[in-house]
ROKOLTI-984280 format. One line per 10 residues: their letters; for each residue x, y, z of C-alpha. Coordinates in steps of 0.1 Angstrom, whole numbers, plus 2048, in hexadecimal, padded with zeros to 3 digits. Layout:
# residues N
A) X:Y:Z; ...
END
This chain:
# residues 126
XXXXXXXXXX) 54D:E26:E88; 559:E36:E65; 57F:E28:E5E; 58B:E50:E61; 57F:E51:E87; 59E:E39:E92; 5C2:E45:E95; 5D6:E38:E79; 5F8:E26:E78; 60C:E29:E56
XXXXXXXXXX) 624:E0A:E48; 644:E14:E3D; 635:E0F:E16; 61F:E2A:E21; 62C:E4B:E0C; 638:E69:E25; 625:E7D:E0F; 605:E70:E17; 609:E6A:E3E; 60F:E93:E3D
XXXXXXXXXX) 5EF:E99:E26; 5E1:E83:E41; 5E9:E8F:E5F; 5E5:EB9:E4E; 5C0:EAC:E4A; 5BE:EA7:E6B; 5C0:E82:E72; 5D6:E71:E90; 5EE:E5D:E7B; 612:E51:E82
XXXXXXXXXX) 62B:E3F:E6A; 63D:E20:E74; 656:E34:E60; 658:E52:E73; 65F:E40:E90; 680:E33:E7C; 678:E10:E80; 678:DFD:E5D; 67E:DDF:E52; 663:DD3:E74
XXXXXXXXXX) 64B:DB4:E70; 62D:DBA:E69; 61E:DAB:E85; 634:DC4:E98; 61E:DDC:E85; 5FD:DCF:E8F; 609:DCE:EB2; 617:DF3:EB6; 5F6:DFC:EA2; 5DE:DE8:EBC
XXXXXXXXXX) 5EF:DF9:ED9; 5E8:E19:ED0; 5C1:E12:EC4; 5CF:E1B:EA1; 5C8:E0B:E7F; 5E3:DFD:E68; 5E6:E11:E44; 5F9:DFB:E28; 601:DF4:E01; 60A:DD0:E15
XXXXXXXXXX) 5F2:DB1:E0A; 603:D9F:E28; 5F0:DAE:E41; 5CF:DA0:E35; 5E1:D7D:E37; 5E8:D86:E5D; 5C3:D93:E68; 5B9:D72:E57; 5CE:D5C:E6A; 5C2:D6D:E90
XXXXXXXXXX) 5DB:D88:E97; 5CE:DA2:EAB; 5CC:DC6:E98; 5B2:DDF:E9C; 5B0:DE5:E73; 5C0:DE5:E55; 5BB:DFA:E3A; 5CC:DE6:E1A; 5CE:E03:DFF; 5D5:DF3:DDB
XXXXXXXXXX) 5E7:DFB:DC3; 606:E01:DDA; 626:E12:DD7; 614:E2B:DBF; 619:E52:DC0; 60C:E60:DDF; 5EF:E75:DCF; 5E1:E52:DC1; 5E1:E44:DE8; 5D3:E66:DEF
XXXXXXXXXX) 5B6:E63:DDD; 5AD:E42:DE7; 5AF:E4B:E0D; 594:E65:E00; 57D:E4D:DF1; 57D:E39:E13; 57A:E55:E2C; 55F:E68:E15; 549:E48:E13; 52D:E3E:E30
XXXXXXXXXX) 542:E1F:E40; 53B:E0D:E62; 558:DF7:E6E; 55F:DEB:E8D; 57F:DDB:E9A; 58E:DC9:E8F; 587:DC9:E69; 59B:DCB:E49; 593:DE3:E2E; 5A0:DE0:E0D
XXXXXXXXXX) 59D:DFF:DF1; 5A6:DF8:DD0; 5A4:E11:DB7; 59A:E06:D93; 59A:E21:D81; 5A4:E4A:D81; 581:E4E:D9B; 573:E2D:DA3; 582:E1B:DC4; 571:DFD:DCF
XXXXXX) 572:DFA:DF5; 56E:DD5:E05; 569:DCB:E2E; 56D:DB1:E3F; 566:DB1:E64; 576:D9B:E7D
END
């Protein structure tokens, strides 16, 4: 499966601005924030995610320490630099969902973009 085919679950460090560009392009995505619970774990996170089939979206390099360490998750999607404007996240969701992936659950994806178009794009399956 392509990474855009799950449901998505946004961290609270996940800009507002890009869940809605998200979800007005037509993909099943909630926010951790729009459900008004900050300040959660994040294994909280991967659990409310894995319930609902949906992959975790995040600027947070912790998750990757969690997958590691046998926590059950569907996916993360690790998008770095964080905490940048939302058209930068934006166009690095773009460079994932435009590309030819297979995953399969679980897996960790991590996109880093290097420079104004190049985003380098890393798996690692479970």
């Amino acid at each position: 499966m392509n990474p855009s085919d799950f449901p998505l679950f946004a961290d609270e460090n996940i800009h507002p601005d890009v869940v809605a560009y998200l979800r007005e392009s037509g993909f099943d995505i909630t926010s951790i924030a729009e459900r008004g619970e900050f300040g959660v774990t994040d294994e909280y996170i991967l659990l409310k995610a894995s319930e609902g089939g949906r992959i975790v979206l995040t600027h947070d390099s912790d998750f990757g320490g969690l997958a590691l360490f046998g926590t059950n998750f569907v996916g993360i999607i690790y998008l770095r630099p964080g905490h940048i404007r939302p058209e930068f996240t934006i166009q690095i969701l773009k460079a994932i969902f435009e590309r030819d992936l297979e995953v399969s659950p679980p897996f960790l994806l991590v996109a880093e973009r290097r420079t104004s178009d190049t985003v380098k794009i890393r798996i690692r399956q479970f």
